[in-house]
C-alpha positions, 0 to 999 in steps of 0.5 A: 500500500505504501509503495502504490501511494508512492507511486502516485505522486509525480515527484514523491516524498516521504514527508508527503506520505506521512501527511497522507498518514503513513506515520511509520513512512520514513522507516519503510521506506528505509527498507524499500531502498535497500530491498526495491532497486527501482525505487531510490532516495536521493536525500533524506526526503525525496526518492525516485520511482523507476517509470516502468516500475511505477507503471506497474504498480498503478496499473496492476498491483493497485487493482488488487487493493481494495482501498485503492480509491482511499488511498488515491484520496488520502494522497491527493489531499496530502499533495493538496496540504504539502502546496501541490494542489494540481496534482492533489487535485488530479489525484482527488478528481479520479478518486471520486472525492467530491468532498477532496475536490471541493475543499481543495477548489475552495482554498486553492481555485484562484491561485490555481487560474492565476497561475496558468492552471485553468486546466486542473481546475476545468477538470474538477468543476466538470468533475463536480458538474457531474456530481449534479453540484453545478448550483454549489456555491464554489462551482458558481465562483469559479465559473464566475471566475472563468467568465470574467477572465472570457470576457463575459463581465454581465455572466461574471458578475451574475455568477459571483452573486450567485456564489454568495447567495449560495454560501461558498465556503468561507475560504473563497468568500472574500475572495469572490466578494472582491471579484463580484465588487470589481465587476460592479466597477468595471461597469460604472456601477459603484453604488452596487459595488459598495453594497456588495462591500458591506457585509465585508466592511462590516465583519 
């Protein structure tokens, strides 16, 4: 199981396996060096999969886990925690964690598009569409966020507002309510801009 959570970060480390809640990873891993030539460390941290061995190990040896799913989830969100939310995402989306996947877009979603990203999280708002969560308040954000960058400055500004009324998660509210009070803004509406601001104001 240790080794097939490995083998499911791009870039492992063995700090992100204790995250994902393998306490005993460092001593195992140990062992592994000494035991798997396909599987080296290169410092007290980070190691190194052989391609073919890691292609083994996620597409055989993983289907004969029965908690292969949970695993997929518990490294995804140690990716997301350990400040790599792309592929802690990607790992999420295919593990079917809608909860994973919507508490990573909700700390994360902005950073992610303004780093050049849109395509992780075009993956997971599809994944959560899916889900019949297309209503949900970091659904709506997002989309708001992926209109105003498209140029649709009426569609952003509807979405946004949507997104408060449909409680996003506090993680992203401010974030969106400065976004919703900017696209009031840029439509020379500040009377409705000030509004928006109030209950941040306020708080």
């Amino acid at each position: 199981t240790l080794i097939s959570a490995a083998a499911l970060m791009q870039t492992p480390t063995i700090e992100t396996l204790v995250v994902a809640g393998f306490t005993d990873a460092r001593s195992s891993m140990t062992r592994v060096f000494a035991r798997v030539p396909f599987i080296q460390a290169i410092d007290d941290d980070a190691f190194t999969i052989h391609d073919l061995f890691r292609e083994f190990v996620t597409t055989r040896t993983s289907r004969s886990l029965p908690t292969e799913a949970e695993v997929a989830t518990r490294m995804g969100s140690a990716l997301v925690v350990s400040g790599n939310a792309a592929d802690g995402l990607r790992l999420l989306v295919g593990a079917g964690s809608v909860t994973g996947v919507t508490e990573a877009l909700a700390k994360h979603a902005f950073n992610l598009l303004e780093t050049g990203q849109r395509a992780i999280v075009n993956l997971a708002i599809a994944f959560l569409t899916e889900q019949g969560l297309s209503d949900d308040g970091v659904v709506l954000a997002i989309r708001g966020a992926f209109a105003a960058s498209d140029g649709s400055g009426s569609n952003a500004t509807n979405l946004f507002a949507r997104a408060l009324q449909r409680q996003a998660p506090a993680q992203m509210r401010s974030e969106v309510t400065r976004r919703l009070a900017m696209s009031y803004v840029n439509r020379g509406e500040d009377r409705a801009a000030l509004d928006a601001l109030a209950p941040a104001i306020a708080d």
